[in-house]
C-alpha positions in Angstrom: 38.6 67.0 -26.0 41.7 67.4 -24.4 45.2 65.7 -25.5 44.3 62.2 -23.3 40.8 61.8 -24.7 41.8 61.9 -28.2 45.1 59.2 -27.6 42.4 57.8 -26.4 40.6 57.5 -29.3 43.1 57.2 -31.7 44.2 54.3 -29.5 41.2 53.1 -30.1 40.7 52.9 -33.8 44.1 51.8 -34.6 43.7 49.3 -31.9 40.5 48.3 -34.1 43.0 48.1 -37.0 45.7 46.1 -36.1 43.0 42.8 -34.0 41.5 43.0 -37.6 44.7 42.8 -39.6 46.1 39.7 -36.7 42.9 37.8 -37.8 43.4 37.9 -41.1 43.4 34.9 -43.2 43.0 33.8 -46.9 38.8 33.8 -47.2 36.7 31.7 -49.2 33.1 32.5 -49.2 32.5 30.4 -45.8 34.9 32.7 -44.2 33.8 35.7 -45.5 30.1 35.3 -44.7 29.6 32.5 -42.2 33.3 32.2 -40.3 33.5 28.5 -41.8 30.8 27.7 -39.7 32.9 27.3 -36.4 32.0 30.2 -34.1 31.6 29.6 -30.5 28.4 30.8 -28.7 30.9 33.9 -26.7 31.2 36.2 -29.7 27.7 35.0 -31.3 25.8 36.1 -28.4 27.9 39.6 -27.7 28.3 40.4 -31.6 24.2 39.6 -32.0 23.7 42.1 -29.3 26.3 44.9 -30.0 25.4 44.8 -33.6 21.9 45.8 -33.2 22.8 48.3 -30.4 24.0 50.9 -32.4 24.9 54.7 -31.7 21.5 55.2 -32.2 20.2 52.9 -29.1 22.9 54.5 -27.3 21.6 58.1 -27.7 18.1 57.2 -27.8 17.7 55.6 -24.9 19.1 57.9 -21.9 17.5 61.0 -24.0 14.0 59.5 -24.1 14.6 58.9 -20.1 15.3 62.6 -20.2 12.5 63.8 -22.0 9.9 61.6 -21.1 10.7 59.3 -18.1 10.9 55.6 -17.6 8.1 54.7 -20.3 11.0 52.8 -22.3 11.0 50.1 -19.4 7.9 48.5 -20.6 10.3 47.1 -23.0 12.5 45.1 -21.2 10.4 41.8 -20.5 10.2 41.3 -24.0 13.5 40.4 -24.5 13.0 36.9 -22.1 9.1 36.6 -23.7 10.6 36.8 -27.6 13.5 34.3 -26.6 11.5 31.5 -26.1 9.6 30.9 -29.6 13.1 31.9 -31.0 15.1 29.4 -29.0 12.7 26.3 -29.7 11.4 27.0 -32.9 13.0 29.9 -35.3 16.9 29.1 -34.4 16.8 24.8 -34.6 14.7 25.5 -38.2 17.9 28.1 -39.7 20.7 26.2 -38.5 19.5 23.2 -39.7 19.2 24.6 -43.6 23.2 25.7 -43.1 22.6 28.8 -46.2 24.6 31.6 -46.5 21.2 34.3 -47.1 18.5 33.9 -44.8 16.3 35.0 -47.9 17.4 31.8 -50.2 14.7 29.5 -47.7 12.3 31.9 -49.5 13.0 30.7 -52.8 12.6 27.0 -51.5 9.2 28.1 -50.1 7.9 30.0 -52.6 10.3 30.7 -55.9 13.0 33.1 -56.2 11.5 36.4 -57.4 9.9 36.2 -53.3 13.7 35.7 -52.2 15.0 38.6 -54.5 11.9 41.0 -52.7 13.0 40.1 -49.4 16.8 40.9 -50.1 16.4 43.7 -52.3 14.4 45.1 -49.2 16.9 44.1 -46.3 19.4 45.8 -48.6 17.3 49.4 -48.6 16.3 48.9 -45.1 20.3 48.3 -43.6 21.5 50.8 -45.7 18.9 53.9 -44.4 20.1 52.5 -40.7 23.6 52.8 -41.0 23.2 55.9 -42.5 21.0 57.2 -39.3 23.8 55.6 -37.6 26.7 57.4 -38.9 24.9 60.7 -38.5 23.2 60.3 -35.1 26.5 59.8 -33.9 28.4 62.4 -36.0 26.1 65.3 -34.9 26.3 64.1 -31.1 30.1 63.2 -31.1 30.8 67.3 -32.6 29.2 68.3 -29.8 31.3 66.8 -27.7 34.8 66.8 -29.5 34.5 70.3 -31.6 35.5 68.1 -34.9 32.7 68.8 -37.9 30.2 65.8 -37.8 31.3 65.2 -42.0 34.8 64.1 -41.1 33.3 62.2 -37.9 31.4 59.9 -40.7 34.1 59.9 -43.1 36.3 58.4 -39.8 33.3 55.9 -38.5 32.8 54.8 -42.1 36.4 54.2 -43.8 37.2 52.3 -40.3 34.6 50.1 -40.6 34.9 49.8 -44.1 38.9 48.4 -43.8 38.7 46.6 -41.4 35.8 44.4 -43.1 37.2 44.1 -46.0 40.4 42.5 -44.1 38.8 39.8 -42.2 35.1 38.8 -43.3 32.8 38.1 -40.4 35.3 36.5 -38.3 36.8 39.9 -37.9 33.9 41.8 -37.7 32.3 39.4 -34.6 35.6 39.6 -32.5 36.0 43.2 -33.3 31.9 43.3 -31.9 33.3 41.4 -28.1 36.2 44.1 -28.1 33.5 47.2 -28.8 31.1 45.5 -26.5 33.4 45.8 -23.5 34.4 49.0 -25.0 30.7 50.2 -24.9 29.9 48.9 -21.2 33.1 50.4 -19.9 32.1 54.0 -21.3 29.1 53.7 -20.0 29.5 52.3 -16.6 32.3 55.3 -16.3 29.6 57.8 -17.4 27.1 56.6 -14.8 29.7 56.4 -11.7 31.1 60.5 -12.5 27.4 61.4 -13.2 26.6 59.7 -9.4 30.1 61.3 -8.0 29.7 64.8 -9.3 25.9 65.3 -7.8 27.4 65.0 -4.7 25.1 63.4 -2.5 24.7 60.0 -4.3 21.8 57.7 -5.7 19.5 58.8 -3.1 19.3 62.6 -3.3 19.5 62.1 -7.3 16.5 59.4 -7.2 14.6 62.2 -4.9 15.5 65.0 -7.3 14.3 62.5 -10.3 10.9 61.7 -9.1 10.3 65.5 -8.5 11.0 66.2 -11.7 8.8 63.6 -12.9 11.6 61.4 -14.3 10.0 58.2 -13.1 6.9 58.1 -14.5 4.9 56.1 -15.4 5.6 54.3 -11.8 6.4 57.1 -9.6 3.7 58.9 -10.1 1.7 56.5 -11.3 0.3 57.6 -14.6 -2.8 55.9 -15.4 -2.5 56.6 -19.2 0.5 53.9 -19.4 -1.9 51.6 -18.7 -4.5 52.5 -21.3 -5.7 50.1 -24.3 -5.6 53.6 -26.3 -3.8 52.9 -29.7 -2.5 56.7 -29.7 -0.8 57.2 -26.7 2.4 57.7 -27.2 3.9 54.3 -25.2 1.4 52.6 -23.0 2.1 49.1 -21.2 0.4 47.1 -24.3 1.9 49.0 -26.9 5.2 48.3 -25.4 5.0 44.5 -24.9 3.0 43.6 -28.1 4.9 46.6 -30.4 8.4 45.4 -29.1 7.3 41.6 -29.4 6.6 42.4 -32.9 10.0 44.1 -33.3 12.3 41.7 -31.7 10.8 39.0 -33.3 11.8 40.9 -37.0 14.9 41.6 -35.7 15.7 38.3 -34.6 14.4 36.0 -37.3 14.0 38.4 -40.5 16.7 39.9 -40.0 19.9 38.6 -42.5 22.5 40.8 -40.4 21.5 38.7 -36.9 20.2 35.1 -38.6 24.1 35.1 -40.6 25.1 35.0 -37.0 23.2 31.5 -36.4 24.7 30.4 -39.6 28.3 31.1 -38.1 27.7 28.8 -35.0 29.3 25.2 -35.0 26.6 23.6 -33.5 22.9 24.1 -32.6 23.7 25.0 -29.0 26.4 27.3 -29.6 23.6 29.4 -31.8 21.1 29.0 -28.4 23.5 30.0 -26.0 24.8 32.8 -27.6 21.5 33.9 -28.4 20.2 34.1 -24.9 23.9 35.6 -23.4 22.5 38.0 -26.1 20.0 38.6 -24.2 21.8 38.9 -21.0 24.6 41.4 -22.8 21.2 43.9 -23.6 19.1 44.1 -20.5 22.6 44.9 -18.8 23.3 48.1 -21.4 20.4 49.1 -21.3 19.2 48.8 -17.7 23.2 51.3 -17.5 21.4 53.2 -20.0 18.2 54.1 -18.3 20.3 55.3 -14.8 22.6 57.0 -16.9 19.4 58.9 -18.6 18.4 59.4 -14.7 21.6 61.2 -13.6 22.6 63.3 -16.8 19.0 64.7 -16.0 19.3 65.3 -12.3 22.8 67.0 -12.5 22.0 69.0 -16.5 18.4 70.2 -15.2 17.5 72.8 -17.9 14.7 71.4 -19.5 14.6 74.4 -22.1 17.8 72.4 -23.5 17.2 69.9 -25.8 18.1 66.4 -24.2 20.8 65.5 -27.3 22.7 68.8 -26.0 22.5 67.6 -22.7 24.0 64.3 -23.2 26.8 66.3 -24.7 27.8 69.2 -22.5 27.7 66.0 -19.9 30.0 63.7 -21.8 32.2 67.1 -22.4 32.4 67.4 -18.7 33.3 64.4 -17.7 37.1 64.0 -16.3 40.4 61.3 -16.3 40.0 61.0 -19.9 36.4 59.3 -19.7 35.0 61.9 -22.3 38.1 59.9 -24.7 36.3 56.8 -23.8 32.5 57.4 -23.7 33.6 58.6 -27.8 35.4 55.5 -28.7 32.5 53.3 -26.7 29.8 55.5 -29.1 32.1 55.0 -32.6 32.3 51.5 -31.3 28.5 51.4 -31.3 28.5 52.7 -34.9 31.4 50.8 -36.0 29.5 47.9 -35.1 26.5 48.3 -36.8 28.2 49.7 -40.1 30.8 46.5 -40.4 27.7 44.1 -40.1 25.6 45.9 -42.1 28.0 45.7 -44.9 28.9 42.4 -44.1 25.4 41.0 -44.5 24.6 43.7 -47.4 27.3 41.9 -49.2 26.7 38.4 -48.1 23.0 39.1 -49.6 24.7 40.9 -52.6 27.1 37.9 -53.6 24.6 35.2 -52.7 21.1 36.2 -54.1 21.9 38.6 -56.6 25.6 38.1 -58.2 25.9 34.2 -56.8 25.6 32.8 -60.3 28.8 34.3 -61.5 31.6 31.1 -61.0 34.9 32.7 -59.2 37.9 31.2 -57.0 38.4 32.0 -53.6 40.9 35.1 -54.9 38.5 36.4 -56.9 35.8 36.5 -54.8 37.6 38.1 -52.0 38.9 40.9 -54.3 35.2 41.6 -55.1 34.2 41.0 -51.7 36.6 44.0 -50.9 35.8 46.6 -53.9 32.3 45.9 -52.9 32.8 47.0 -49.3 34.3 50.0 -50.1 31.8 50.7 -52.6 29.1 49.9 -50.0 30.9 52.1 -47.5 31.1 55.1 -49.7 27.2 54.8 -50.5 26.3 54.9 -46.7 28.8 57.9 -46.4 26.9 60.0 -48.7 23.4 58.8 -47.6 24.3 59.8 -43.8 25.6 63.4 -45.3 22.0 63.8 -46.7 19.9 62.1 -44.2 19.3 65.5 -42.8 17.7 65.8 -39.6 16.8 62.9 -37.9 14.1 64.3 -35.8 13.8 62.3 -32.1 15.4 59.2 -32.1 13.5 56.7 -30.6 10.8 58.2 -32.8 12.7 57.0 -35.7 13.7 53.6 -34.1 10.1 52.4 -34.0 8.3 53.8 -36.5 11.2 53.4 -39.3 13.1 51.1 -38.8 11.3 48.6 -36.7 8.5 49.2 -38.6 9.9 48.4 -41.9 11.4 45.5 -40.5 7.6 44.2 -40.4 7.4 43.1 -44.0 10.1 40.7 -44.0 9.2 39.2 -40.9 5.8 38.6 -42.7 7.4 36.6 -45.5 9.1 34.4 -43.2 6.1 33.6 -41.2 4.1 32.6 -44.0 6.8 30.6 -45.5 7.3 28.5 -42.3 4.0 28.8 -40.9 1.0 29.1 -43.9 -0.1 26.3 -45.9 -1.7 28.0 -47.9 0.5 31.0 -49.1 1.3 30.5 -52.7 4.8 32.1 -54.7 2.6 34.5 -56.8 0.8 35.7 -54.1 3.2 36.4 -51.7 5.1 38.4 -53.9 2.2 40.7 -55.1 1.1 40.9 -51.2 4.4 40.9 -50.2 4.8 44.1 -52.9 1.5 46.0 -51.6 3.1 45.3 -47.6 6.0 47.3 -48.6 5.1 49.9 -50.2 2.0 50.0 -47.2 4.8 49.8 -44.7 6.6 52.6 -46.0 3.4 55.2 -46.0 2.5 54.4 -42.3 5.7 54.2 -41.1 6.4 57.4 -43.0 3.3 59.0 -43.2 0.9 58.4 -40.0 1.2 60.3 -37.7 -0.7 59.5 -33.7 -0.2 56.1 -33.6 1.6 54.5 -30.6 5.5 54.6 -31.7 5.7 51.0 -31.0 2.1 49.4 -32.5 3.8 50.9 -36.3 5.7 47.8 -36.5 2.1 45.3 -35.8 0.4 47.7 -38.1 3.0 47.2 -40.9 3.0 43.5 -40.3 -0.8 42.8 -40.1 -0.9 44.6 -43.3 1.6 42.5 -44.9 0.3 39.5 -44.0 -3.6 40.4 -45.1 -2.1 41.3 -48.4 -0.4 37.8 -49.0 -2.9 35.7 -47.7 -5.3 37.5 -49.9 -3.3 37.3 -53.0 -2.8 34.0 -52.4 -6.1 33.3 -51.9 -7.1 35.0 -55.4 -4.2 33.5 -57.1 -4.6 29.6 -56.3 -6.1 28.4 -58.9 -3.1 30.2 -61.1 -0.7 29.0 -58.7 -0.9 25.8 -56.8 1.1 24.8 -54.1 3.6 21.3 -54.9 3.9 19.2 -52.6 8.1 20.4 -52.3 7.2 23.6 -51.4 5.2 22.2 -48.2 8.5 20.2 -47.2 9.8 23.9 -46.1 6.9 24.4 -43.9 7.8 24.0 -40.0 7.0 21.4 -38.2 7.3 20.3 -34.8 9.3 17.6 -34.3 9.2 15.2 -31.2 12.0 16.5 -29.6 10.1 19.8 -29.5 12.8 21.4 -32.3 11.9 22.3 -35.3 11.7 19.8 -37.9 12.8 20.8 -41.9 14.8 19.2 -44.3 18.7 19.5 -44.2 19.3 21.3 -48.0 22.6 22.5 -49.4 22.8 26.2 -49.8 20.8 26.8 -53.3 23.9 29.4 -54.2 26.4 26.3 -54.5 23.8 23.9 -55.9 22.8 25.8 -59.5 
């Protein structure tokens, strides 16, 4: 980078610094976790969005565009199909509860070892992806700036990492808008040089990208994509039903997006920001897949792997753009890591150390120690992650796919009559562990089908150990009070209950 790009940069993170250290305010365990409940439906919907777009979505999804063409669009529809059951049914049921952990509704349901499965699980699974994060970005961002990728994660992470422990999730969702605009700006820069420097425009680079075969499956039309084959690599169904899957994990068994609902101030602030969420992704993305398009038409050599590619572009790019497409892909990062230790902690403090009584003071102080402790653990993981392999590879069939189980407890909590505590925590147990090996272990399967493998499995297991386990285990009539109902409305219908964390 030259001297502009990194003022840029630098601008940049202490920038980050100082909007956190202006919105700091004394924090009691509403503001450290929930915002006091008074968040506006602007920064819900752009902080639900950039959080899950990590440096990982950034990379992956112009590189697969590169490698393999415009498969990754089957995709997109999802987004409006998943909002609808989340918008009527999943959002009205959480914001009514008002918690603090998504997980404490399973200890209403069922009992809290079940609760303490689910967290102790979110916790492994957040922790693996913002390690991935930290060094997917690290090993592209030395390509492009010359700096070693360990001191790239030791800058991502101890950022992050201070500027949580300042301001709780208040900071961390306004810092999300700022690294949101950040993030489109870097990439709408990207795509117009990209356009500029071929020389002859969209046209001659759209020619130049079906030639090369950059728009399959559409032009040519590749009849595989269209195959009910559950080993093609991405076919039509395996990228509706596998992403449906996904997104709906993401969306509603997810602690790190869910803590977001719990911030709103009112049901309609959590729906709206939810579907300008929605909005916020198909536009990144959709700048995404054209940016894929034109690093390809104007860095040809397919002998090159497509991560070097993206970087000898980004290196080449002029007016100090380079400076911002690497603060727009540490803001990607930053985002995921401050939310993921956020919601790590919120899980932490709630589920597993909630019983301890502290003031406001003290539990801040922890709430800071813990970050930093936090941060320093997904530092060391990202140094050892080693090689990540290909990276929408790893986004489906890790860490969607593990995602699965969780999503299966929360389904049969709201939706199963008959899933009892015991079961659900030995099926729950056997869907992990199962999850783990396929996602892990099997290889040929459709990238995005790992995450409806992992959660049919899941759910067999539970409903089956439930089934065996009934006579041990009946189900009180309390439990089925935290079953979802409709209501007449058409919102969900569930009792109002105080967060179990301040009740015992």
């Amino acid at each position: 980078m030259n001297g502009l790009d990194t003022a840029i940069v630098l601008a940049y993170l202490i920038g980050i610094l100082g909007f956190s250290y202006a919105l700091h305010r004394k924090k009691s365990t509403a503001d450290m976790f929930v915002a006091g409940r008074a968040m506006g439906w602007f920064p819900i919907g752009l902080s639900v969005m950039i959080t899950l777009f990590s440096a990982v979505n950034f990379l992956a999804f112009p590189t697969e565009v590169m490698e393999h063409g415009l498969y990754v669009l089957a995709a997109l529809p999802v987004f409006v199909l998943v909002a609808i059951p989340i918008t009527r049914i999943f959002i009205p049921f959480f914001h009514r509860m008002q918690l603090t952990s998504l997980y404490a509704y399973l200890e209403q349901r069922f009992d809290r070892r079940t609760r303490l499965l689910a967290s102790g699980l979110f916790m492994f699974w957040r922790l693996c992806w913002m390690a991935t994060a930290l060094y997917a970005t690290a090993q592209v961002l030395s390509i492009m700036t010359g700096i070693p990728s360990p001191a790239l994660i030791i800058v991502a992470g101890s950022v992050a990492a201070l500027y949580t422990a300042t301001g709780g999730i208040r900071t961390v969702m306004w810092t999300d808008v700022l690294q949101f605009l950040l993030l489109v700006t870097g990439i709408g820069g990207a795509l117009w040089v990209a356009v500029g420097t071929h020389g002859q425009g969209w046209s001659a680079l759209w020619s130049e990208a079906r030639t090369a075969g950059h728009l399959r499956p559409f032009l040519p039309v590749d009849p595989a994509f269209y195959s009910l084959n559950p080993t093609i690599r991405i076919t039509l169904w395996s990228g509706l039903i596998g992403t449906f899957v996904a997104f709906l994990a993401r969306y509603t068994a997810d602690q790190m997006v869910v803590q977001r609902y719990f911030t709103a101030r009112s049901l309609s602030a959590a729906v709206r920001g939810f579907w300008w969420n929605i909005v916020a992704a198909l536009i990144a993305l959709i700048l995404l897949t054209f940016l894929g398009l034109a690093i390809a038409g104007t860095h040809s050599d397919t002998t090159i792997p497509a991560m070097a590619r993206f970087g000898a572009f980004a290196q080449s790019l002029p007016f100090g753009l380079t400076g911002i497409l690497t603060a727009g892909l540490l803001a990607a990062t930053m985002s995921s890591v401050d939310s993921g230790l956020n919601s790590c902690l919120a899980i932490w403090m709630t589920d597993f150390a909630g019983r301890t009584k502290q003031d406001d003071g003290q539990q801040a102080h922890a709430y800071r120690l813990r970050v930093f402790g936090l941060a320093i653990a997904t530092m060391v993981l990202a140094f050892v992650v080693g090689r990540t392999g290909d990276l929408f590879e790893v986004i489906n069939r890790v860490i969607n796919g593990v995602g699965s189980p969780l999503l299966a407890l929360i389904l049969l909590g709201m939706f199963s009559r008959s899933a009892n505590a015991h079961g659900t925590l030995i099926g729950g147990s056997i869907g992990i562990a199962a999850s783990l090996a396929i996602s892990f272990g099997w290889d040929g399967l459709a990238l995005h089908y790992y995450a409806v493998v992992n959660l049919l499995v899941t759910l067999a297991a539970c409903l089956i150990a439930s089934a065996l386990t009934a006579h041990r285990d009946p189900i009180t009539p309390s439990q089925l009070d935290w079953v979802w109902r409709p209501a007449t409305n058409g919102s969900a219908e569930t009792p109002r209950p105080t967060d179990p964390n301040t009740r015992r």
